[in-house]
PDB file of N, CA, C and O in Angstrom:
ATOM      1  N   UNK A   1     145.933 113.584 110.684  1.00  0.00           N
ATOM      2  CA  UNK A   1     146.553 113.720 109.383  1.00  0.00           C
ATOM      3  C   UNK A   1     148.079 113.735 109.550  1.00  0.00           C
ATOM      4  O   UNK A   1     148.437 114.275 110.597  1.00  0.00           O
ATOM      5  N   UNK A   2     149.091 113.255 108.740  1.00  0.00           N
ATOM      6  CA  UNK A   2     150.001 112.860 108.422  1.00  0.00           C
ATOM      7  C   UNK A   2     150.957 113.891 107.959  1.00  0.00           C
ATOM      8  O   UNK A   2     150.542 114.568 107.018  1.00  0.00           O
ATOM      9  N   UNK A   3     152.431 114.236 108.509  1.00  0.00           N
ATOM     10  CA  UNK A   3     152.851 115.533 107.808  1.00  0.00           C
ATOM     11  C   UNK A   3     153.363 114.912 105.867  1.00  0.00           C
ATOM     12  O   UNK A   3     153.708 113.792 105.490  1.00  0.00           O
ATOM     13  N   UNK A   4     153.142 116.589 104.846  1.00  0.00           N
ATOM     14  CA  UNK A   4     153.638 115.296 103.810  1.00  0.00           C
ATOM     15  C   UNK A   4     155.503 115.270 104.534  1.00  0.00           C
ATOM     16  O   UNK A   4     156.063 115.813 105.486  1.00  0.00           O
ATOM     17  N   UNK A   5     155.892 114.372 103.496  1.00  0.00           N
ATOM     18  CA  UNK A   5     157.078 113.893 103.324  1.00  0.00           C
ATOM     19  C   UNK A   5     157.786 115.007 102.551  1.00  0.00           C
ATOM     20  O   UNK A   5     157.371 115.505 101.504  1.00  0.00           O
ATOM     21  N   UNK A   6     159.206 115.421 103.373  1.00  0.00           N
ATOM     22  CA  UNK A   6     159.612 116.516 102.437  1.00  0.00           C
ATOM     23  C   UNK A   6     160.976 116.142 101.222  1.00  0.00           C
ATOM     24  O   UNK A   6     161.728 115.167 101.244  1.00  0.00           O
ATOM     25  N   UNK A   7     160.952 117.100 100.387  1.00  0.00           N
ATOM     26  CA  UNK A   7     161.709 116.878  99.170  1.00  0.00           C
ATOM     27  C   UNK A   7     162.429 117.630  98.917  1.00  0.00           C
ATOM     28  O   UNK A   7     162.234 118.835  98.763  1.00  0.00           O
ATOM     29  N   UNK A   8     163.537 116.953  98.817  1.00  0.00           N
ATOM     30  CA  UNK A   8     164.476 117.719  98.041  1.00  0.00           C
ATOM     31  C   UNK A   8     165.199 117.236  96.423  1.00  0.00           C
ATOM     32  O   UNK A   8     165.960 116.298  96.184  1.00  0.00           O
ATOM     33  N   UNK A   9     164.618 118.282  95.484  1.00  0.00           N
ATOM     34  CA  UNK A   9     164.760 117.912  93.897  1.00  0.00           C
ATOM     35  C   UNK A   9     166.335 117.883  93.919  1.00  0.00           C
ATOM     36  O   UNK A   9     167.030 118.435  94.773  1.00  0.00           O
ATOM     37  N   UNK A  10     166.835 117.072  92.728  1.00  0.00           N
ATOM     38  CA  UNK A  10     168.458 117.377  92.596  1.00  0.00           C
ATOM     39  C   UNK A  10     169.004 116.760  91.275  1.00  0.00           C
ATOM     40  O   UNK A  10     169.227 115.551  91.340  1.00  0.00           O
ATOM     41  N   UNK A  11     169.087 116.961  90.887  1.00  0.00           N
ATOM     42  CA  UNK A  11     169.498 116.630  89.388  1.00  0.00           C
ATOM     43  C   UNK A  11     170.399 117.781  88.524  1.00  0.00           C
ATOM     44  O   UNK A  11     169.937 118.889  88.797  1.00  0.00           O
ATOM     45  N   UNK A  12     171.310 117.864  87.758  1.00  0.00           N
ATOM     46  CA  UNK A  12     172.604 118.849  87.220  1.00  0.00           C
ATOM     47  C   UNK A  12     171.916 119.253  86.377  1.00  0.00           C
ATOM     48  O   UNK A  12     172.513 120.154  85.789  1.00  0.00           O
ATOM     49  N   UNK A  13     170.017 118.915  85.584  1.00  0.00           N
ATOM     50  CA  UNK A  13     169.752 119.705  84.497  1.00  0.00           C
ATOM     51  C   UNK A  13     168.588 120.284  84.973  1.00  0.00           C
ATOM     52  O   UNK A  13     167.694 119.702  85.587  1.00  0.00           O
ATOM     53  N   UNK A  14     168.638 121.554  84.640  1.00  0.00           N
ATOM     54  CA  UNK A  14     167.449 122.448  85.367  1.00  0.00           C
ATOM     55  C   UNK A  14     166.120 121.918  84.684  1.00  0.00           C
ATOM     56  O   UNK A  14     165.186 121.761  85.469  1.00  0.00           O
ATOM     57  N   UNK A  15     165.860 121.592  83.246  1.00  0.00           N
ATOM     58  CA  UNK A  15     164.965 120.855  82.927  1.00  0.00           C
ATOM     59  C   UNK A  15     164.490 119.519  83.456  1.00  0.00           C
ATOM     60  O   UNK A  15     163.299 119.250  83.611  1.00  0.00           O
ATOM     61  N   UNK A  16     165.348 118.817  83.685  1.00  0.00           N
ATOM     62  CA  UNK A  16     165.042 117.623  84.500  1.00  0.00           C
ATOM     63  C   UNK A  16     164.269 118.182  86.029  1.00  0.00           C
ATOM     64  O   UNK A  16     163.134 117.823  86.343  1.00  0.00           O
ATOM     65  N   UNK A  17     164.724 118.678  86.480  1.00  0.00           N
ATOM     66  CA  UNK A  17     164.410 119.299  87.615  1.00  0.00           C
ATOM     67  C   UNK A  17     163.172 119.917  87.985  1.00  0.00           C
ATOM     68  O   UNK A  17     162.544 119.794  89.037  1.00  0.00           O
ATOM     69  N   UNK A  18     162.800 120.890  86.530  1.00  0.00           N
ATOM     70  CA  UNK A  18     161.947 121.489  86.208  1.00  0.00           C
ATOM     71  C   UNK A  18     160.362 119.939  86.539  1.00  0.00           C
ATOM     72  O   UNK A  18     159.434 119.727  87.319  1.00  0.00           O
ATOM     73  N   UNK A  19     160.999 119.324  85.367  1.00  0.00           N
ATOM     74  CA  UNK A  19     160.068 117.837  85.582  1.00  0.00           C
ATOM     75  C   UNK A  19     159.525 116.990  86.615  1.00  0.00           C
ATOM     76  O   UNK A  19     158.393 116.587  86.881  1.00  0.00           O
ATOM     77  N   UNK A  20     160.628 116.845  87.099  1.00  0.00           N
ATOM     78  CA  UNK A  20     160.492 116.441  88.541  1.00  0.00           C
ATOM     79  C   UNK A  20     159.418 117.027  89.144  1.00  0.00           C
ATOM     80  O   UNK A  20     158.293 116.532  89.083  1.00  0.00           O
ATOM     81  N   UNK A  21     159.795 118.553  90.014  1.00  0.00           N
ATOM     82  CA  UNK A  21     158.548 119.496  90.249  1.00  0.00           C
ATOM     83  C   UNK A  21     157.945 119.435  89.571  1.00  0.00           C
ATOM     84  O   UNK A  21     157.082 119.949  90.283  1.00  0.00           O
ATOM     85  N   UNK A  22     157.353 119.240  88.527  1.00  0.00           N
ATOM     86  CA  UNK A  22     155.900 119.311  88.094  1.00  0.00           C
ATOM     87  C   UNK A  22     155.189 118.029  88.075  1.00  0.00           C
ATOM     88  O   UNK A  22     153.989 118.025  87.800  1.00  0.00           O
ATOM     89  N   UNK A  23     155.638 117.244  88.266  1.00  0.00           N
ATOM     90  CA  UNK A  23     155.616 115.800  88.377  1.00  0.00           C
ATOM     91  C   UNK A  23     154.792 115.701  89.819  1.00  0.00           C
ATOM     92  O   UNK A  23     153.679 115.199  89.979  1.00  0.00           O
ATOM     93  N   UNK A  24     155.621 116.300  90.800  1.00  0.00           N
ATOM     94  CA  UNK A  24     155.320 115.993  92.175  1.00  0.00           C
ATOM     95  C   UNK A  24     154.465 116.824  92.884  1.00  0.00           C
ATOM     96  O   UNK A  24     153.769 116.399  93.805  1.00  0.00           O
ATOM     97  N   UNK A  25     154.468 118.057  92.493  1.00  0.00           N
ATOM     98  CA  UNK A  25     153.744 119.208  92.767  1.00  0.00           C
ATOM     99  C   UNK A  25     152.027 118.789  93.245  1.00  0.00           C
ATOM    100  O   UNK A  25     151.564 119.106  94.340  1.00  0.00           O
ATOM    101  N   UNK A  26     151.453 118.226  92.458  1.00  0.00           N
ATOM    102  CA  UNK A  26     150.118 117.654  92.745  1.00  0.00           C
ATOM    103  C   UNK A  26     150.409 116.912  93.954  1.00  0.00           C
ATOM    104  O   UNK A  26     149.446 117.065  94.705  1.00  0.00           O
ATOM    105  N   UNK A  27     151.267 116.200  94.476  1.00  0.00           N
ATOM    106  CA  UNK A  27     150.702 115.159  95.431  1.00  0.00           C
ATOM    107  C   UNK A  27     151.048 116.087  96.712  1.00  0.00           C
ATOM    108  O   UNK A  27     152.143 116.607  96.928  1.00  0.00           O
ATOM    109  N   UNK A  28     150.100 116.170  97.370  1.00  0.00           N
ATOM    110  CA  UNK A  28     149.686 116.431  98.857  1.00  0.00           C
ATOM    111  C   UNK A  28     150.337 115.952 100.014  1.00  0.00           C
ATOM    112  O   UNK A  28     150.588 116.614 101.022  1.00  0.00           O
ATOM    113  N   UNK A  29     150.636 114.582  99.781  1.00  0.00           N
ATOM    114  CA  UNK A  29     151.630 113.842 100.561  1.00  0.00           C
ATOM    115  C   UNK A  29     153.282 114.247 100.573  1.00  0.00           C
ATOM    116  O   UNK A  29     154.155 113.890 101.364  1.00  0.00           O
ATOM    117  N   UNK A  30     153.365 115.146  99.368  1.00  0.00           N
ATOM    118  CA  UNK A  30     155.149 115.454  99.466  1.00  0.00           C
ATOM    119  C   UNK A  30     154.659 117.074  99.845  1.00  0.00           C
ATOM    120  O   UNK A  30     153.585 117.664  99.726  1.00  0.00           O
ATOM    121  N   UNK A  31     155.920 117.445 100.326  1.00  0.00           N
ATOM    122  CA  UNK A  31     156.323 119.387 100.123  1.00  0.00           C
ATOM    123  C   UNK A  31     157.829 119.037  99.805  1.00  0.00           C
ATOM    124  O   UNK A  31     158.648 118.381 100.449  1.00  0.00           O
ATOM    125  N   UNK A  32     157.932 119.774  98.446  1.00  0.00           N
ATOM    126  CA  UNK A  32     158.921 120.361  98.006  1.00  0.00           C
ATOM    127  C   UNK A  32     159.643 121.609  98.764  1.00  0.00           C
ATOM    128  O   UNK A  32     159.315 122.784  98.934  1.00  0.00           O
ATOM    129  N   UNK A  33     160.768 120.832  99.141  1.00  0.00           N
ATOM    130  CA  UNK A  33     161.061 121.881 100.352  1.00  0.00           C
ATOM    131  C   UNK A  33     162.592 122.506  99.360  1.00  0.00           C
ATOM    132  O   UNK A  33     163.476 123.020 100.045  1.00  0.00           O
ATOM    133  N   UNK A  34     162.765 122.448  98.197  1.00  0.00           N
ATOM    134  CA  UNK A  34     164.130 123.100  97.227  1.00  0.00           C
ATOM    135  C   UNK A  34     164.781 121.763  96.596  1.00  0.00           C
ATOM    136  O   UNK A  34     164.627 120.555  96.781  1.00  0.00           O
ATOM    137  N   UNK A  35     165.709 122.691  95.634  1.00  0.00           N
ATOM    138  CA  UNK A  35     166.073 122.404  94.259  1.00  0.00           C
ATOM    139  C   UNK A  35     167.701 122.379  94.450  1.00  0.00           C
ATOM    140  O   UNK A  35     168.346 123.392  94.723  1.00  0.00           O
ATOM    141  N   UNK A  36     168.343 120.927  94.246  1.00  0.00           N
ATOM    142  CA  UNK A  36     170.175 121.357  94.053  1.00  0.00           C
ATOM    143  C   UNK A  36     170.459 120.522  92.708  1.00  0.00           C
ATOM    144  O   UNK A  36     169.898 119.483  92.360  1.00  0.00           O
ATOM    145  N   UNK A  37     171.758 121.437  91.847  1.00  0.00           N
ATOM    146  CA  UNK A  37     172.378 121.143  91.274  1.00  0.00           C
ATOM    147  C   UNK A  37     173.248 119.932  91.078  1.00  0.00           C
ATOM    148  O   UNK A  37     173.464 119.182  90.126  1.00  0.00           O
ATOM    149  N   UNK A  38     173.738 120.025  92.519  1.00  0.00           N
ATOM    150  CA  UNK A  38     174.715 119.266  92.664  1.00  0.00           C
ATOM    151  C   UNK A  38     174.176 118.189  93.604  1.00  0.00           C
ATOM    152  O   UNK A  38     172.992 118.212  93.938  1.00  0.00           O
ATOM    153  N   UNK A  39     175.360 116.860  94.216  1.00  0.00           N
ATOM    154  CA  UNK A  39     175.060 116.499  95.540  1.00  0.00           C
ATOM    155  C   UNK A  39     175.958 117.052  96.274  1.00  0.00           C
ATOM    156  O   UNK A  39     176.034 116.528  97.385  1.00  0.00           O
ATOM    157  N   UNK A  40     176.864 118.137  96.042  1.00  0.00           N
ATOM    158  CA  UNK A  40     177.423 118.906  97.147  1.00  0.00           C
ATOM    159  C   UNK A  40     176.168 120.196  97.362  1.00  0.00           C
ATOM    160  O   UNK A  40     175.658 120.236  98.482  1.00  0.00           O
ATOM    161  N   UNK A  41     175.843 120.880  96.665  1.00  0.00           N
ATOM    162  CA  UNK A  41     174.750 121.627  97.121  1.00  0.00           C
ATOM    163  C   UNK A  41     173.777 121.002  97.947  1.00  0.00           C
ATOM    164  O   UNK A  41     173.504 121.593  98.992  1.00  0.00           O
ATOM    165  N   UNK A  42     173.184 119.913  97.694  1.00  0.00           N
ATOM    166  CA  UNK A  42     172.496 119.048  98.018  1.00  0.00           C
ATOM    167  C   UNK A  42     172.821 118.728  99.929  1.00  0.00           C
ATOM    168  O   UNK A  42     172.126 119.010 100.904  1.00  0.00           O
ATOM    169  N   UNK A  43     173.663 118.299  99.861  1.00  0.00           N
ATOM    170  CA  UNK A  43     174.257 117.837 101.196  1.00  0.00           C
ATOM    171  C   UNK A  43     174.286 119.209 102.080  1.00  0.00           C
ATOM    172  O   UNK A  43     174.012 119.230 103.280  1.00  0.00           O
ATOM    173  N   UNK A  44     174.648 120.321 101.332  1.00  0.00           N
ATOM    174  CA  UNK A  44     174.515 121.850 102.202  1.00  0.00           C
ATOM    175  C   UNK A  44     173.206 122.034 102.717  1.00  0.00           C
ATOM    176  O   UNK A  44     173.051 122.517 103.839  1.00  0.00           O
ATOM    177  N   UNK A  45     172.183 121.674 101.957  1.00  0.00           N
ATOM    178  CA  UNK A  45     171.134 122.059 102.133  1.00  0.00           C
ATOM    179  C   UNK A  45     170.450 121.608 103.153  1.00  0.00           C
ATOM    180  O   UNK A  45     169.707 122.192 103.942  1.00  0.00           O
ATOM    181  N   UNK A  46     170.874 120.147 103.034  1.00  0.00           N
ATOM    182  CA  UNK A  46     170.156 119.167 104.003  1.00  0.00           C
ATOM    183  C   UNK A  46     170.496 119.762 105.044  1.00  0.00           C
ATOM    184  O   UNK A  46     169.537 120.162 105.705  1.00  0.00           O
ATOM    185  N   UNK A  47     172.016 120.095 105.670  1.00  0.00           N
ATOM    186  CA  UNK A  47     172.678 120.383 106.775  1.00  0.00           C
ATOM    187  C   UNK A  47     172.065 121.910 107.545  1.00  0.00           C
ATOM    188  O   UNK A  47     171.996 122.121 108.756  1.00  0.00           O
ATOM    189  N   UNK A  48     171.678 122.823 106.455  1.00  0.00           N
ATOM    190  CA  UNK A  48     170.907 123.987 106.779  1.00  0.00           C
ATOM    191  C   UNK A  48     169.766 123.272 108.015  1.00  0.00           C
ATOM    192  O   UNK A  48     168.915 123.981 108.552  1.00  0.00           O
TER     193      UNK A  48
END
């Protein structure tokens, strides 16, 4: 078995965002690995 593919959500509206995750949440093949605002948050995160 295959690891899923990980994710990172990012979009400036928490509703959009919100969507996204719920969108993706079912598939088995992704893990939602967090949520950025920004693509400077975004880029922090990755670097974590």
């Amino acid at each position: 078995m295959t690891r899923p593919r990980r994710v990172l959500i990012v979009d400036d509206s928490s509703t959009m965002r919100k969507l996204i995750r719920t969108g993706l949440e079912g598939d088995n093949r992704l893990e939602i690995v967090g949520e950025a605002s920004s693509a400077r948050d975004a880029r922090d995160m990755v670097r974590a």
